[in-house]
C-alpha distance (Angstrom), angle and dihedral (degrees) to the residues before:
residue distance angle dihedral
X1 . . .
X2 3.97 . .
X3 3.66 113.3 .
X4 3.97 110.2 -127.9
X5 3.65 117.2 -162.4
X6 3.72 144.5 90.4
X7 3.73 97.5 -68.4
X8 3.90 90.4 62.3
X9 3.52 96.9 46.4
X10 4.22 84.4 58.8
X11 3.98 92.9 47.3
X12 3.97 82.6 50.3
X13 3.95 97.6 48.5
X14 4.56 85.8 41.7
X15 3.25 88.2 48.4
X16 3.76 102.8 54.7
X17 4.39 98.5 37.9
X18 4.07 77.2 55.0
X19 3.82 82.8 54.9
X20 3.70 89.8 42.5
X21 3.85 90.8 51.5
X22 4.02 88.3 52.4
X23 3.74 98.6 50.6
X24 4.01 89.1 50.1
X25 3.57 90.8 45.6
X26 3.64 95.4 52.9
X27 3.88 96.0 42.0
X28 3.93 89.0 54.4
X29 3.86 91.9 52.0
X30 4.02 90.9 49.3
X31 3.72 83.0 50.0
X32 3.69 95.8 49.2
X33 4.05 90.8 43.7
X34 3.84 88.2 52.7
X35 3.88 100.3 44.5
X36 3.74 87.0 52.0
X37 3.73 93.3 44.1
X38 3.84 78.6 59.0
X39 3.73 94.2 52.7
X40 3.98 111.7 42.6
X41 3.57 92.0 -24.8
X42 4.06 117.4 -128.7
X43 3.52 127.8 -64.3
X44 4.33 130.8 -155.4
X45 3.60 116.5 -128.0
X46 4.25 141.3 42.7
X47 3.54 115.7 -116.3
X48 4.22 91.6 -25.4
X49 3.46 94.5 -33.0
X50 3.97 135.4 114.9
X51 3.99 97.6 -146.0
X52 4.19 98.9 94.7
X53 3.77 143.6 22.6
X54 3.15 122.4 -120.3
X55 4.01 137.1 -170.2
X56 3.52 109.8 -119.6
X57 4.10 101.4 -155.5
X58 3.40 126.4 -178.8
X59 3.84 101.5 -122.3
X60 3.62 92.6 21.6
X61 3.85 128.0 135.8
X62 4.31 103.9 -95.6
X63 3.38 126.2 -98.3
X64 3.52 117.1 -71.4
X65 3.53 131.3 -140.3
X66 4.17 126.6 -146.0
X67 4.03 85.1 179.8
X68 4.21 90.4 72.7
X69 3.74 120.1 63.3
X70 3.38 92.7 -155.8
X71 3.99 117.5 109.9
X72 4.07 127.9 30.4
X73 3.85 111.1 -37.3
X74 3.11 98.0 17.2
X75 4.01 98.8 -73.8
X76 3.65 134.5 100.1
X77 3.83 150.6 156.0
X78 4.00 93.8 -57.7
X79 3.92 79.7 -123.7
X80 4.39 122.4 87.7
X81 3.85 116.2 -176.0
X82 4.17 109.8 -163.2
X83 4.14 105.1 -150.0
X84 3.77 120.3 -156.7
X85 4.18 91.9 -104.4
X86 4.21 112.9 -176.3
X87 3.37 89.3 -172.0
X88 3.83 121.6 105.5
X89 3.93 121.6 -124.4
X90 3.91 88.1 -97.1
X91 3.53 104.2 40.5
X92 4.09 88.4 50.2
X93 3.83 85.7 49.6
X94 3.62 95.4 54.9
X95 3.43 90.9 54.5
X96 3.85 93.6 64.1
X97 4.32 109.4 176.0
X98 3.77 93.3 -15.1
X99 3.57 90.9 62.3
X100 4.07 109.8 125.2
X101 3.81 123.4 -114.0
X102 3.38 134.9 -179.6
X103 4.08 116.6 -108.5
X104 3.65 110.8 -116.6
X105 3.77 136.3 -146.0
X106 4.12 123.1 -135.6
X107 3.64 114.8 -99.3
X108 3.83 88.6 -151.1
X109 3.75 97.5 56.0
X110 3.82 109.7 -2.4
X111 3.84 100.7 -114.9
X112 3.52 126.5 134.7
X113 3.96 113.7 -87.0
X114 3.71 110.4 -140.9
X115 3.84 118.0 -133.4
X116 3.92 106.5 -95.6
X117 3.82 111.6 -164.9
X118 3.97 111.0 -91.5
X119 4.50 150.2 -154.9
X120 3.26 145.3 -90.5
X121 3.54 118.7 -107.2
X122 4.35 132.0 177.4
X123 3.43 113.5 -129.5
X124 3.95 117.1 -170.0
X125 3.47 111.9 -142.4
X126 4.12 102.0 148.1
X127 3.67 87.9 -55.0
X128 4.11 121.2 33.1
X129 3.40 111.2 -114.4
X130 4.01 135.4 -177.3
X131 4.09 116.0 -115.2
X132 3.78 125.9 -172.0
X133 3.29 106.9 -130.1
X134 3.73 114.3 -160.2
X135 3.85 129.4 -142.7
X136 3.46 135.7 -149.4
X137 3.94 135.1 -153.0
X138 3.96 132.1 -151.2
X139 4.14 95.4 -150.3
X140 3.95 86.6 -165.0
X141 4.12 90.6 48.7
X142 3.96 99.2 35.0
X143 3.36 84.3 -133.7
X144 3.91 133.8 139.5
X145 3.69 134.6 -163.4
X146 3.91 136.6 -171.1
X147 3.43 117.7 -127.4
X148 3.68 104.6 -138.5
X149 3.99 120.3 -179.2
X150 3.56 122.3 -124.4
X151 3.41 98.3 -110.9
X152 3.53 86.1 70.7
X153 3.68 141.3 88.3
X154 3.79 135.3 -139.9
X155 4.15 107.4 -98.7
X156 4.22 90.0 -31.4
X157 4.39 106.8 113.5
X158 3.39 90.9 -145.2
X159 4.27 125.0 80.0
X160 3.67 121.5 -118.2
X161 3.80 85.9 -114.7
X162 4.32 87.3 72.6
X163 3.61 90.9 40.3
X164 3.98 104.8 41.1
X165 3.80 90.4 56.6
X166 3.79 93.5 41.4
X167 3.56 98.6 49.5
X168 4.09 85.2 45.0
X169 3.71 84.3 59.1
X170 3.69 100.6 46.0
X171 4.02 82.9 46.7
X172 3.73 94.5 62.5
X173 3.97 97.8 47.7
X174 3.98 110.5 -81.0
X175 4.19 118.7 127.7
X176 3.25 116.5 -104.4
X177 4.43 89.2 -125.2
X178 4.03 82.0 54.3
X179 3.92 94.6 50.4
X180 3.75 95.5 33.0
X181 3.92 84.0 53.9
X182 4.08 89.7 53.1
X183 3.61 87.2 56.1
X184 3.74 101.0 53.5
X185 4.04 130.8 -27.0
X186 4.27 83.5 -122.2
X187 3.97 101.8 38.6
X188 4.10 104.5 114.1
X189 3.93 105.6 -115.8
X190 4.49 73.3 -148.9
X191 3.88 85.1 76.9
X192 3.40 104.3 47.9
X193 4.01 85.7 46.6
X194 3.85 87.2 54.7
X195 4.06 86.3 47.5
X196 3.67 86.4 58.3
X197 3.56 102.8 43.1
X198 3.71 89.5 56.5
X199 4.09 90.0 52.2
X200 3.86 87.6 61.0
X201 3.72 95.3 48.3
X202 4.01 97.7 41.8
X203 4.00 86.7 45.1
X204 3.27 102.0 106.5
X205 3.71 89.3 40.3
X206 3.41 96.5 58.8
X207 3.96 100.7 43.0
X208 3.83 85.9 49.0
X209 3.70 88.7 57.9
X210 4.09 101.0 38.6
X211 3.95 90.5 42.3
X212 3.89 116.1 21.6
X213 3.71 100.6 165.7
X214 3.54 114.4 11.8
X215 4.21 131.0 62.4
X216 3.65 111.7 -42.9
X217 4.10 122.3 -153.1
X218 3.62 115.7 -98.4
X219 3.60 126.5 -134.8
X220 3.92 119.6 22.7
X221 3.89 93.0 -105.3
X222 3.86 82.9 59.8
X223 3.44 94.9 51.0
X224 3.83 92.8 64.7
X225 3.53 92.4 54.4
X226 3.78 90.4 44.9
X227 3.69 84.3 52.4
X228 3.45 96.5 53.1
X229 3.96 97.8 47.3
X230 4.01 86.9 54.2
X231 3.57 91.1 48.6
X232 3.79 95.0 57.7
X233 4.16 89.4 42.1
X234 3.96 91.6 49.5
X235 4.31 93.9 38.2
X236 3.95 95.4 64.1
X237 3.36 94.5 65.3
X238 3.84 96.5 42.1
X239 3.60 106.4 40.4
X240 3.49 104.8 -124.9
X241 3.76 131.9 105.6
X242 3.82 125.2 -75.6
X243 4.26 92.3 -98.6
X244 3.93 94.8 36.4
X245 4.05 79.2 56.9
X246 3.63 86.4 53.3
X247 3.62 104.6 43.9
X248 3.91 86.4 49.7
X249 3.63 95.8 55.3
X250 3.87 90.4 53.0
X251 3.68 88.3 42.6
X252 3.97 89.6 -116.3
X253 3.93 86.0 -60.6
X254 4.13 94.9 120.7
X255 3.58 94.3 111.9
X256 3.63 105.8 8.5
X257 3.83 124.5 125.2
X258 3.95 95.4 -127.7
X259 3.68 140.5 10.5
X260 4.02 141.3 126.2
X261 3.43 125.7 -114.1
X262 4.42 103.8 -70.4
X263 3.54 120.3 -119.0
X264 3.55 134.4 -156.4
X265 3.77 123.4 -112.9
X266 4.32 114.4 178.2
X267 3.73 117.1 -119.3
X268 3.66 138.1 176.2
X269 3.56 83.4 -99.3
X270 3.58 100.1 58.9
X271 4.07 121.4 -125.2
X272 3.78 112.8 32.2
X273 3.81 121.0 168.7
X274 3.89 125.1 -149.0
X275 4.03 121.8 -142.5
X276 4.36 116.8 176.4
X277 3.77 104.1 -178.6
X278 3.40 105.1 -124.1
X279 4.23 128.4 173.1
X280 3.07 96.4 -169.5
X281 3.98 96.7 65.0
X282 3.66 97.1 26.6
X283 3.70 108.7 135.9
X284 3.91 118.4 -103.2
């Protein structure tokens, strides 16, 4: 039985301005899809992957990446250049936006990237303290990078100069509870396990990367100390301390979860490595 009555004709007229809402909706996204079409057309995939769409704009922001957990929210440029930074954790703090960085040129085509606003980030370095860290864009490329300071380390809170010392420690025989302890009375001994069950697995990794051809250290407890000794040959000529010399040669990638192998790109600022998060070279 159909109802007849006032309250039907309402449902009737709701239902059909929802309808209306649809059809507009849908003819402004088909408008949208073929204006961009127009522009730079639109291109599968989010940072390398197959899993969105995504309008590809000239003049549009760059890609973004939800893989990296670099840059506010959790999601970046899929690309992280380390900079050779002298400064310590407080003294680059202090500095806030006016903080000076070295211009960068594109790995892609070897123009110079043009600074590009930037995040927040905490960096734990006894205290936690908030960083800017700039970006930089290659107009030509649409692409953007963060410009993260040496002292830092791909998506871990704390700087390489808490964990190059600690892991140094751990190396040579001392508990992890007994050197987490040294560090702070509160800092979980569970992270600085975690920092050195990553060592062991990126291992190989990393003394592929630091020494391609000749002898490689042997053992992972080695390795730290082999790390260490390279840091203090490569930071002399750099001006930065001897784990800031290591996290730049490894492109901040020490610890980190997944990265390729970092390159190195010149700049006006000298040394500069290159990390793209990428699973599917990740070391095993």
């Amino acid at each position: 039985m159909v109802r007849r009555g006032r309250g039907s004709r309402f449902d009737v007229v709701l239902n059909l301005r929802r309808l209306a809402d649809l059809v507009f909706s849908m003819t402004q996204g088909l408008a949208r899809v073929a204006w961009a079409a127009s522009r730079g057309g639109v291109r599968r995939g989010c940072g390398g992957g197959d899993d969105c769409a995504v309008l590809n704009v000239q003049g549009a922001p760059p890609l973004k990446s939800s893989r990296s957990r670099e840059g506010p929210g959790g999601a970046l440029s899929p690309m992280a250049m380390i900079w050779p930074c002298g400064l310590s954790v407080e003294a680059y703090a202090a500095a806030g936006k006016d903080v000076v960085v070295p211009r960068a040129t594109c790995g892609t085509c070897g123009r110079p990237m043009a600074f590009w606003s930037g995040y927040w980030r905490s960096v734990r370095d006894g205290i936690v303290l908030r960083i800017w860290v700039k970006r930089c864009r290659c107009r030509p490329c649409r692409s953007s990078d963060a410009l993260l300071p040496s002292f830092c380390l791909l998506r871990r809170l704390d700087s390489v100069e808490v964990a190059g010392p600690a892991l140094m420690a751990v190396a040579a025989g001392a508990g992890t509870r007994r050197v987490a302890r040294g560090i702070d009375e509160l800092f979980a001994h569970t992270t600085l396990r975690g920092w050195w069950r990553q060592h062991r697995r990126r291992a190989g990794w990393v003394a592929g990367v630091l020494w391609p051809a000749g002898p490689r250290p042997v053992g992972d407890r080695e390795l730290v100390a082999a790390l260490q000794g390279f840091g203090e040959g490569l930071s002399v000529g750099l001006g930065v301390s001897t784990w800031a010399a290591v996290s730049l040669a490894l492109g901040g990638s020490w610890l980190s979860t997944n990265t390729t192998t970092p390159s190195k790109s010149p700049t006006d600022g000298g040394f500069m490595a290159v990390v793209a998060p990428n699973r599917a070279q990740a070391p095993p």
